[in-house]
C-alpha positions as CSV (number, residue, x, y, z in Angstrom):
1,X,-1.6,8.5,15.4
2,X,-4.6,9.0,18.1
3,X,-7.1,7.3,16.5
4,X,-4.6,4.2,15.8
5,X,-3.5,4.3,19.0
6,X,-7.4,4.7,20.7
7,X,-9.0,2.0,18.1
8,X,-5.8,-0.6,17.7
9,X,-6.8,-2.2,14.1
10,X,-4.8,-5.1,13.0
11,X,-4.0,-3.5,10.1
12,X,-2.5,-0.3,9.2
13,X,-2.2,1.4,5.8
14,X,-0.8,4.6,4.7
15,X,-1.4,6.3,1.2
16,X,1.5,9.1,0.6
17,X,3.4,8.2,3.3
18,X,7.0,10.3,4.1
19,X,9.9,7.2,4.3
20,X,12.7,8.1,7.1
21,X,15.1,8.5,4.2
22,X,15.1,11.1,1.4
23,X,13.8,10.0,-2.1
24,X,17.0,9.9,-3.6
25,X,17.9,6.4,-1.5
26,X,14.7,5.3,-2.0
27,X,13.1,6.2,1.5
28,X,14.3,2.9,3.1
29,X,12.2,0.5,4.9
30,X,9.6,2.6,7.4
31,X,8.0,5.5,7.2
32,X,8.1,8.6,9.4
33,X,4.6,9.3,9.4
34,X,4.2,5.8,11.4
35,X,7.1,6.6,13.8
36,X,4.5,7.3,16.5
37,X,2.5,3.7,15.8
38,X,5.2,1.6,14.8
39,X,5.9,0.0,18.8
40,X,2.3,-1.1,17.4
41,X,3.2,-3.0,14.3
42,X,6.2,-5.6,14.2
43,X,5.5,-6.4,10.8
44,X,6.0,-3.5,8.2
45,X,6.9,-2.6,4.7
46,X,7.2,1.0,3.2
47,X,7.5,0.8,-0.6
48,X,9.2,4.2,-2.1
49,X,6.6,5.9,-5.2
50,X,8.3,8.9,-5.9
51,X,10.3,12.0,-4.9
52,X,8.8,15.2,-3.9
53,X,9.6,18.7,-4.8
54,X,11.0,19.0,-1.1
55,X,13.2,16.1,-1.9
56,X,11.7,13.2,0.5
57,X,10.4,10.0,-0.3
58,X,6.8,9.7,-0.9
59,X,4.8,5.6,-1.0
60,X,2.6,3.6,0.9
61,X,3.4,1.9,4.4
62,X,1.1,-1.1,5.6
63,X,1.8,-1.9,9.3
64,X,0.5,-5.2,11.4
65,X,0.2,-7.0,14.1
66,X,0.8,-10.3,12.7
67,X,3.0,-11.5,10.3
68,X,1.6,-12.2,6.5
69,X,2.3,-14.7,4.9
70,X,3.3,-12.6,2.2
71,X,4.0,-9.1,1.1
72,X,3.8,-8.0,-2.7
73,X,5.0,-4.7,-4.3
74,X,4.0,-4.2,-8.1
75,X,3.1,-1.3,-10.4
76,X,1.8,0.7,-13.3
77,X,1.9,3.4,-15.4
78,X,-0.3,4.5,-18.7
79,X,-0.2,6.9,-20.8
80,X,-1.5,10.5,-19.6
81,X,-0.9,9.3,-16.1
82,X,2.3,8.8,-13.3
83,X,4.2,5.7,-12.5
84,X,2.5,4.2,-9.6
85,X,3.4,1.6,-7.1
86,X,1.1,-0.9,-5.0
87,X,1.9,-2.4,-1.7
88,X,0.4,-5.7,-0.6
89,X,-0.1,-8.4,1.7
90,X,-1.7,-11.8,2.5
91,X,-2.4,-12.9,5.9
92,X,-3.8,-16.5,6.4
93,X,-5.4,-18.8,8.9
94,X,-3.5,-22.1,9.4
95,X,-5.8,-24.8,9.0
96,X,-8.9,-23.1,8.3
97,X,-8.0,-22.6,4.0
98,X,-9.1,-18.4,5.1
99,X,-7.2,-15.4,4.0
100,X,-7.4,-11.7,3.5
101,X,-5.1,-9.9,1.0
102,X,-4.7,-5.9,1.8
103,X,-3.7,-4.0,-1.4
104,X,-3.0,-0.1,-0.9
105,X,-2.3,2.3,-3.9
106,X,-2.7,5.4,-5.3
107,X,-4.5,6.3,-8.9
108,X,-3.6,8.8,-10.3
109,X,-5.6,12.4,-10.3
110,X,-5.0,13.6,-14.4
111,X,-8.0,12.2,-16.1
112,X,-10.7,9.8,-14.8
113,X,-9.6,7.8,-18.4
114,X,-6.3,7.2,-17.1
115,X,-8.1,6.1,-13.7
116,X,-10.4,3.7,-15.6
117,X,-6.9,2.5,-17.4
118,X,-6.1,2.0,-13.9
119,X,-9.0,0.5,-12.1
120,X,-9.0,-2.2,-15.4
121,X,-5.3,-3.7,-14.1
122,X,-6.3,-3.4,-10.8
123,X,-9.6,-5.6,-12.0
124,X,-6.7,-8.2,-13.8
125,X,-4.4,-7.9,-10.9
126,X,-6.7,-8.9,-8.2
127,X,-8.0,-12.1,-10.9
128,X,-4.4,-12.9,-11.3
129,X,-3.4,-12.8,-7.9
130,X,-6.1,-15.1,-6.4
131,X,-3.9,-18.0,-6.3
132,X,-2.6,-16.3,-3.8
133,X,-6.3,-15.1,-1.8
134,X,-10.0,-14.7,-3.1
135,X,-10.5,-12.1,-0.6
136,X,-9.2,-8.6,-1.2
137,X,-9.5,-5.6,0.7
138,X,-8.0,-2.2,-1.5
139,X,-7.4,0.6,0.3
140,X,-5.8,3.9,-1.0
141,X,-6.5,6.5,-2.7
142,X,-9.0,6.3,-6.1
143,X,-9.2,10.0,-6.7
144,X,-12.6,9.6,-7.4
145,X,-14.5,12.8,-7.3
């Protein structure tokens, strides 16, 4: 929370973030882990991936300070791997024809073929979702050793 708080980005994204409910409702709509931040960011989404041994909600949490134009949840799963979740958003600039789409996720960590399973969607996502913007920024985590 210091170093959001010190540095102020626009944008915010949390990988594995804890939501304010437990994982059996789902987490609801914020995440603890940005309680601290969240005065910050008027515009936020927390999007539940999965429930931990210790019961909470685990996903991804993308706070800013201006509202997108759109947020997008999706998924995948493959064989070998977890079900995994994505959390998204498009910000534009009126007038101008700019945008910047921020994807977070999460691949998984059981075999670097199920992560190349993974980075091929994300590779046909991101084509098929450029109606929506050409420019994409993914953040996350690729465990990529």
């Amino acid at each position: 929370a210091g170093f959001v708080k010190a540095r102020k980005p626009d944008i915010v994204a949390f990988e594995e973030a804890r939501g304010l409910l437990p994982g059996a409702q789902k987490g609801g709509e914020d995440s603890v882990d940005a309680e601290k931040i969240s005065a910050l960011y008027p515009y936020r989404r927390y999007v539940h991936e999965m429930t931990g041994q210790d019961g909470a909600s685990y996903g991804y949490w993308i706070g800013a300070k201006r509202k997108p134009k759109q947020w997008i949840e999706d998924g995948f799963a493959f064989p070998g791997g977890v079900e995994r979740r994505v959390l998204g958003a498009v910000w534009s600039e009126k007038g101008k024809g700019k945008c910047l789409g921020v994807l977070g996720l999460h691949l998984s960590y059981q075999t670097s073929d199920v992560r190349q399973k993974e980075a091929a969607w994300l590779l046909d996502w991101l084509k098929g979702h450029e109606k929506e913007c050409k420019r994409w920024l993914v953040v996350g985590d690729f465990n990529a050793a």
